[in-house]
N, C-alpha and C positions, 0 to 999 in steps of 0.2 A: 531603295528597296521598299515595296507595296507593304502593305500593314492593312492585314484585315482588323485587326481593333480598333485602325484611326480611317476607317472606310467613310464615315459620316464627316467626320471635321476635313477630310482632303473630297469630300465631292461638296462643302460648300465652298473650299478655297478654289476649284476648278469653274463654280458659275462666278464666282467675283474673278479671278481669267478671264473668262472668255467676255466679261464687261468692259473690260479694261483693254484686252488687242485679242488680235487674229492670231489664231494659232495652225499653221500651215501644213501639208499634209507630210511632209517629212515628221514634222512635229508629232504630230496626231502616232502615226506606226511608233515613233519612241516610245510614245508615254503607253502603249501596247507592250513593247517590250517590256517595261519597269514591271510589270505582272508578272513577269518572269525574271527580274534579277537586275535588270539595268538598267541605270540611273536614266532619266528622262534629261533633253538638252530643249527646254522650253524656250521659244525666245518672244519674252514678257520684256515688254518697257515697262524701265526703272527697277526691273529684276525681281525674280521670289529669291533673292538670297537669302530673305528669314527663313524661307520652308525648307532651302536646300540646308541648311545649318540644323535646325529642326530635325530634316531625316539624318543628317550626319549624328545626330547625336542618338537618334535614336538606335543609327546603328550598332556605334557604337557602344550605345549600352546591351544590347540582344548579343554584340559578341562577347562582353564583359561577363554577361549573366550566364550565358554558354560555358565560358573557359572557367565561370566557377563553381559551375556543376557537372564537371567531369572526372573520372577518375583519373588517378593519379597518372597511369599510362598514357592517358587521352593528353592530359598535362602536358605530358614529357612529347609525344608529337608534333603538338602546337606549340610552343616555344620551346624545345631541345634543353629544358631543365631537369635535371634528373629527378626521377623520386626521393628524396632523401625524407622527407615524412612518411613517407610506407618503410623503408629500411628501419629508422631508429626505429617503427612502432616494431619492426620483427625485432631487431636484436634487444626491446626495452622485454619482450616477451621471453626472450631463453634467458638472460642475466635475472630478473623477478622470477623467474621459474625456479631458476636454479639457487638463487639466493633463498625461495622458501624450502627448497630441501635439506639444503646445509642447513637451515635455524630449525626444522620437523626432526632430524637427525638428532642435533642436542637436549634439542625441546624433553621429546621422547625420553633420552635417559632422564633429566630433572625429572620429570613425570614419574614415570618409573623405580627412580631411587624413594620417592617419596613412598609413593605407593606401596614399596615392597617393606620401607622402613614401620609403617602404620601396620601392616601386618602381622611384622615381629613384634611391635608392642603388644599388639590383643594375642600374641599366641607367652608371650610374657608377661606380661600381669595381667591377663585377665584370667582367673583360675577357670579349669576344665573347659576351653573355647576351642570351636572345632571351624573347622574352615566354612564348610557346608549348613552351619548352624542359621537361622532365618536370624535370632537373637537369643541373648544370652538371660537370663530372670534365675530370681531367688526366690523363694517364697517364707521362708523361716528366720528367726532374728538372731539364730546362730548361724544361720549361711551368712548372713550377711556382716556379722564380724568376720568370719574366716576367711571369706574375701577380699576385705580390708586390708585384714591378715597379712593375707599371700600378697597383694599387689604390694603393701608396702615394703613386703620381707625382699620379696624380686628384684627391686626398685635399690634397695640398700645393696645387696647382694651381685648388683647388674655387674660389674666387672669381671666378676666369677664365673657368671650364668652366660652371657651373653658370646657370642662366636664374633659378634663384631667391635669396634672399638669405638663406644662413647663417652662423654665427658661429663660429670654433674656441669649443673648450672649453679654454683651458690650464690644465693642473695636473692633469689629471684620469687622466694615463699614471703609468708606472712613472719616479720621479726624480724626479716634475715635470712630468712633456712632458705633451704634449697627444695622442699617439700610444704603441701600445705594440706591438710586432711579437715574440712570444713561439713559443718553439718548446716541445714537451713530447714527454720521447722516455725508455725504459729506462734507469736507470743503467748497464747491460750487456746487450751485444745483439748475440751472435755467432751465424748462421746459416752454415750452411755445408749445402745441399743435396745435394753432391757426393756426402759422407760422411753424409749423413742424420743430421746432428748438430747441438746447439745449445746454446748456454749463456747463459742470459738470466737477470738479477735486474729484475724486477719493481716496484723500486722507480721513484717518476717523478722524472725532471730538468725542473725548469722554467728554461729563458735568454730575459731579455728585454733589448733596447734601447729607447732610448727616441728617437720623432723629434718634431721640432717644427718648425712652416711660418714659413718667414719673415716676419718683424716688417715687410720694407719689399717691397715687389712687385718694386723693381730689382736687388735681389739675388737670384744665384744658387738654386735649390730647391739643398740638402742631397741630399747623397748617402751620405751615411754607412751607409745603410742597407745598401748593397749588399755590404758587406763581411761578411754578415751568414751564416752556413754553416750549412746543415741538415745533419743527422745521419740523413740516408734510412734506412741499417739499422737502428735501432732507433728513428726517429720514430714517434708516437703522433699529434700536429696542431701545427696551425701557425694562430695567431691576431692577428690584425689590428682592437684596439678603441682606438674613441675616441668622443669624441662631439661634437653639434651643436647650435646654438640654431637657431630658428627661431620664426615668429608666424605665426598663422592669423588673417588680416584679412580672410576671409569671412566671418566672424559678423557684421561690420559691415550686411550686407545685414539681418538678422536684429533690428537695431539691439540689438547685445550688443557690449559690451565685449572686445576679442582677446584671446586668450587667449598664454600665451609657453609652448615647448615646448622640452624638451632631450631630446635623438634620441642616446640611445644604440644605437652601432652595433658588431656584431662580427662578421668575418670568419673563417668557418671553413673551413682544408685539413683534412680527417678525412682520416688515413692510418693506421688503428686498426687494420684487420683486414689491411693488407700483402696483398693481392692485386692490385697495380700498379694499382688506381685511385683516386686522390686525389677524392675529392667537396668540391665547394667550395658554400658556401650561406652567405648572411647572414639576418643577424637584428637587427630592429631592436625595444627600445624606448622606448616616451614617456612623459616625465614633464613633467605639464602645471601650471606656476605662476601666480601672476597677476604680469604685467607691473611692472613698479619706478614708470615713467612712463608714463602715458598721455594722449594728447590727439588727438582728434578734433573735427574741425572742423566745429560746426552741430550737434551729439552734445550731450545735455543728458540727465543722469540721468535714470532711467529705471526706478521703483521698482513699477511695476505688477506686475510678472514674482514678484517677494515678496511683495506683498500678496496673490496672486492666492493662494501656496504656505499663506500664512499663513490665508487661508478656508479652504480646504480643511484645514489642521490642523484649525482649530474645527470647520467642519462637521463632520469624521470624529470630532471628539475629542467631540461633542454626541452622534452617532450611536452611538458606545461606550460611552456613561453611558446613555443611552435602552436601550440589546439588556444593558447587565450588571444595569441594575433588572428588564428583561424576565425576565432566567432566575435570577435571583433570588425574583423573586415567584410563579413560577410552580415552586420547590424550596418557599417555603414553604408553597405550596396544596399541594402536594404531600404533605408532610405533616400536611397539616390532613384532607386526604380518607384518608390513612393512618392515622389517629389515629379517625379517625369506624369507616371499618372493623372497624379490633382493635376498638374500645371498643363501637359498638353492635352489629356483627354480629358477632363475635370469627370475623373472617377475615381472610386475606392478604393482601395486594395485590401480584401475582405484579409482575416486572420489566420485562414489556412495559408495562405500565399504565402504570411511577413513572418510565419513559424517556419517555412522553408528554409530561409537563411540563418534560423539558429541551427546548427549540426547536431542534434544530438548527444550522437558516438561522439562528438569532440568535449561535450559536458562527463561524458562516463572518463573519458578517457585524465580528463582535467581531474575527476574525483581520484580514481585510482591514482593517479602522478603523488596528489596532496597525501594520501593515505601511506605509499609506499615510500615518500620523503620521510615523514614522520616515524614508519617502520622501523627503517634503514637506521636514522640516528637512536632508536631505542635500542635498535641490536649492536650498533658500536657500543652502547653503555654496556649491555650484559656483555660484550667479547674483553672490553678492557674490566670488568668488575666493580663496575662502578652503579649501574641499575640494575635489579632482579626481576623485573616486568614481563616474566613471561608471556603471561596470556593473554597483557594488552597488545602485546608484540605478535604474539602469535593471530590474535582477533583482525588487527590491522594489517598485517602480513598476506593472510586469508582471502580477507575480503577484496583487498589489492589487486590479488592474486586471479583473483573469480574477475573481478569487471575488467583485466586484462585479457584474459581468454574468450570473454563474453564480445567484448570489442572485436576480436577476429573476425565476427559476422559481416563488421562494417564493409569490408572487402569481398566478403562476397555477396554482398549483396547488389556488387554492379555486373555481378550475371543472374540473367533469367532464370535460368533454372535454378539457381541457389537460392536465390531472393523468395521464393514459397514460403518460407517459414514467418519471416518477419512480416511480410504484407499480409499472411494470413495472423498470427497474433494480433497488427495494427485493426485490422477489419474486426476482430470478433474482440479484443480489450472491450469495450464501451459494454456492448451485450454482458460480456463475461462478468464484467464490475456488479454492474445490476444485479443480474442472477446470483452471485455470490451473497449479497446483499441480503436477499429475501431469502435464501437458503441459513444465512449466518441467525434470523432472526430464528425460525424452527431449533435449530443444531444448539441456539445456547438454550433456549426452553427444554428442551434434552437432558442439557447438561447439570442446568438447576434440578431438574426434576427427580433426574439421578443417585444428584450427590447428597439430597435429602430426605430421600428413599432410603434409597440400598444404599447409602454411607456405613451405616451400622454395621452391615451386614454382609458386606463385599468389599475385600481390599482393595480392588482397583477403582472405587468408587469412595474413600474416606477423605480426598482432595479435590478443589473442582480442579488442578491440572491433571491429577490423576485421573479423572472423569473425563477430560477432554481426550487426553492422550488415548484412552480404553475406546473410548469412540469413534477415534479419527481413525484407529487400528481396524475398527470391525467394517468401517465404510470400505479400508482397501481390502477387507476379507481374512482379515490376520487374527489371530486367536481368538476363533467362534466360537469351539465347543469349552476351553477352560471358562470364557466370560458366565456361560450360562451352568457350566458345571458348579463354580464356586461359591455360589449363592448360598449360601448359609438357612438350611430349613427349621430354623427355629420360630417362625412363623408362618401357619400358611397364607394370611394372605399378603404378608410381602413376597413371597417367592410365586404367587401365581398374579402379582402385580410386575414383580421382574419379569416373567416370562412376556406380558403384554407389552412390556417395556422394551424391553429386547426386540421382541419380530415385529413391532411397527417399526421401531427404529430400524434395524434394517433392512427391511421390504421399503420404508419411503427413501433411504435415502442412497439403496445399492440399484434397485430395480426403476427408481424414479426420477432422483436429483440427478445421481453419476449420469445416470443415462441423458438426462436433459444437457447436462454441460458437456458430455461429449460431443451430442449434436448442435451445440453452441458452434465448435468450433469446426465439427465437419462438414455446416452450413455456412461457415465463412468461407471454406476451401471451397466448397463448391462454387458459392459465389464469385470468387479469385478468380478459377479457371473458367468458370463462365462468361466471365468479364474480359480474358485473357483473348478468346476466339472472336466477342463480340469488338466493335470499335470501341474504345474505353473513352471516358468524359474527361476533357483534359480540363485545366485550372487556366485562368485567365494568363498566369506566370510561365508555365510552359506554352501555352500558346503562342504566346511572345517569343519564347527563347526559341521554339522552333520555325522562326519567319527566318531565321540566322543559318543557313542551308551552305556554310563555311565549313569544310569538313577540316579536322585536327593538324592533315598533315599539309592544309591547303598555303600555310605562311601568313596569314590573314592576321593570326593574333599575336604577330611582334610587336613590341612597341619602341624602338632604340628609341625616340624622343626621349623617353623615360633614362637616361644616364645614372643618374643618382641612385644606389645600394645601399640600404638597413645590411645590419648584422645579420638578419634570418632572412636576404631575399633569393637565396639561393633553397632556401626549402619550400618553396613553394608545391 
């Protein structure tokens, strides 16, 4: 078979020929033919069996490199092997599918019982808290005992008060108790305004009591508490923790096993910044165990939920040995087509070529395996009660989940028409990079400029994430008028410095940037389909592999010599 690559090195082996013998006119129309497909029958004294050996190898590598760059169907043509690497990837896709909606399903409730539990605490001890309140503040030093007050009075009283059923924690305060009511305030802390003077050590004083609820319901609640004196001139806060038990016996719907929670809760007075207003906020959180005894009535174990985690291990852990033989084998052909280069045509094989033979899609697909192995065995911990790991579970679960669906593309991308997407990202990525680059440099001078301005002055500007976030909103066009409504006019020239702030920001980056990165990318598409009509510039690698004019279902790329079977030669 002819090789326009090795057109120089086979027209000086043809004048050392014709030095050597005569080559006769049958001869001569043969080696016409090999232009078109058939092997030449030279007859050289002492023989080119190096060259005929030579083009046999050559051939056989163009049909090697052929058969591993086709899809999986093309596969199954040319050697009658089934797809079973396109199957497992479909059914690794509905089992990971459906394994994250059973754990979104549980998740949800854990989420949820928390959620709802945190709630009931601030509508129970936090006195007068309304749902719709921005935040809760005291301003007086007798509000702020009688707050105290009430969250402690609640707290003693909770079996009473409470619609649901939780448990003290004892021992888990200061001493022992099961409460701990702490104040933290300056070791020295003289203000005196009159004279504009002050003498403060900075050092912190922490005092705490400790309370505990009555053992018998008929006895008095404790009042000890009240004797308890805040130190207003040089307080820093005042804190109120203790904790809860509780059971979430909704999963039972779910037919799971309840789970047992302990609800650590703390109450904060912040009086840090001494501008007469005390902010008060709780904070709750859970720590989820498995229950000591459980019994449920008509509840008979329930091991499918682990089996189900435990296929999916296999399948993913099948799918991971399948895509690391893939990019394995395709680094050692890779080298093999490197090796032929240097040696018979003593050239290069530039980078774009030897990145060929790594797949990609077979690295995503290896990441996702490793991700949702790792999943898989955290969600048997939480089904048998033995890990609480939500949200690492849920984070890797996710993300598993995303480069499994994302991998779909790989398949279609051995049609034309579907393939649009990825070769245009591939085409405009590098451009995109850049631009983003230079844009990322303006967008954070934005973002400083902002948060040191109008910090003061505009809620959604007293954080630089919160500056970033307000920003990234107004670029896709999302809350323009509250941004510039909320400006706070207590100086005019910050609020006619926000206005400039504002409409450069977004005139340059709705009317300017957006616009430039869209046309980033619809001058890649253009490019594509321009490229698509014109003759397109092939790579030294295809050029090669398209000299190999073997069609799939031609029988060409058998190999029976080949006897011997791996465990995985059947997923090819």
């Amino acid at each position: 078979m002819a090789s326009s690559l090795s057109k120089n090195h086979r027209e000086e082996d043809a004048e050392k020929d014709k030095l050597l013998t005569s080559v006769t006119d049958h001869n001569a129309s043969g080696l016409n033919d090999r232009t078109h497909g058939s092997h030449p029958s030279l007859d050289v004294i002492g023989s080119s069996s190096w060259k005929q050996v030579d083009e046999e190898e050559e051939e056989a590598l163009c049909r090697k490199l052929k058969y591993f760059f086709m899809s999986p169907c093309d596969k199954y043509h040319a050697k009658g092997r089934k797809p079973y690497k396109l199957v497992l990837q479909l059914l690794k896709i509905v089992i990971v599918t459906v394994q994250l909606v059973l754990f979104g399903l549980s998740n949800q409730m854990v989420v949820m019982f928390k959620d709802e539990n945190t709630d009931s605490f601030r509508h129970l001890f936090l006195k007068d808290y309304k749902d719709d309140s921005d935040g809760l503040a005291i301003h007086t030093q007798s509000g702020v005992y009688e707050h105290i007050s009430y969250s402690i009075e609640q707290y003693l009283g909770l079996t009473k008060n409470s619609v649901s059923r939780y448990a003290y924690v004892l021992g888990s305060g200061v001493n022992g108790s099961a409460l701990s009511l702490c104040q933290r305030y300056y070791k020295k802390g003289s203000i005196d305004p009159v004279n504009d003077t002050f003498n403060i050590d900075p050092r912190i004083i922490t005092d705490c009591i400790g309370v505990n609820p009555p053992t018998d319901p008929s006895v008095p609640i404790p009042e000890d508490y009240k004797n308890f004196t805040l130190k207003f001139h040089k307080l820093i806060n005042v804190t109120i923790k203790f904790k809860l038990k509780a059971i979430n016996i909704q999963s039972i719907i779910n037919n799971e096993i309840p789970d047992c929670y302990t609800f650590s809760v703390t109450i904060l007075f912040d009086n840090r910044a001494h501008s007469g207003k005390v902010k008060i906020s709780l904070r709750n959180k859970a720590i989820i165990r498995e229950c000591r005894a459980t019994s449920v009535s008509g509840h008979k174990e329930n091991y499918w939920r682990v089996a189900f985690d435990v296929l999916v291990a296999i399948v993913c852990g099948l799918s991971l040995a399948l895509c690391g033989r893939s990019i394995l084998r395709g680094i050692a052909l890779q080298h093999e087509f490197v090796r032929f280069f240097r040696e018979s045509l003593g050239r290069r094989v530039c980078w774009a070529d030897r990145l060929e033979f790594i797949n990609g899609w077979y690295l995503l697909l290896i990441i996702s395996d490793i991700l949702t192995i790792v999943a898989s065995f955290i969600k048997i911990g939480i089904e048998t009660k033995n890990l609480a790991s939500y949200d690492v579970c849920g984070i890797l679960m996710g993300t598993s989940t995303l480069l499994v669906w994302v991998g779909v593309i790989r398949y279609l991308t051995f049609f034309q028409k579907y393939n649009i997407l990825i070769v245009t990202l591939r085409a405009a990525f590098p451009n995109v990079i850049r631009f983003c680059c230079c844009a990322a440099a303006i967008y954070m001078g934005y973002v400083f400029c902002g948060w040191i301005v109008l910090g003061p002055y505009h809620a959604k500007f007293r954080s630089l994430s919160t500056v970033s976030e307000c920003l990234f909103s107004l670029i896709n066009g999302d809350d323009m008028f509250a941004t510039f409504s909320e400006v706070e006019r207590s100086g005019t020239l910050v609020w006619l410095f926000s206005q400039l702030y504002l409409y450069t920001f977004i005139s340059l980056f709705i009317y300017m940037v957006l616009s430039l990165f869209i046309a980033l990318i619809t001058g890649a598409y253009d490019t594509i389909t321009q490229q698509a009509q014109e003759s397109p510039q092939v790579s030294d690698l295809h050029q090669f592999i398209a000299q190999c004019t073997d069609t799939p279902t031609s029988g060409k790329f058998h190999s029976p010599e080949n006897t011997s079977c791996s465990p995985f030669c059947c997923f090819n």
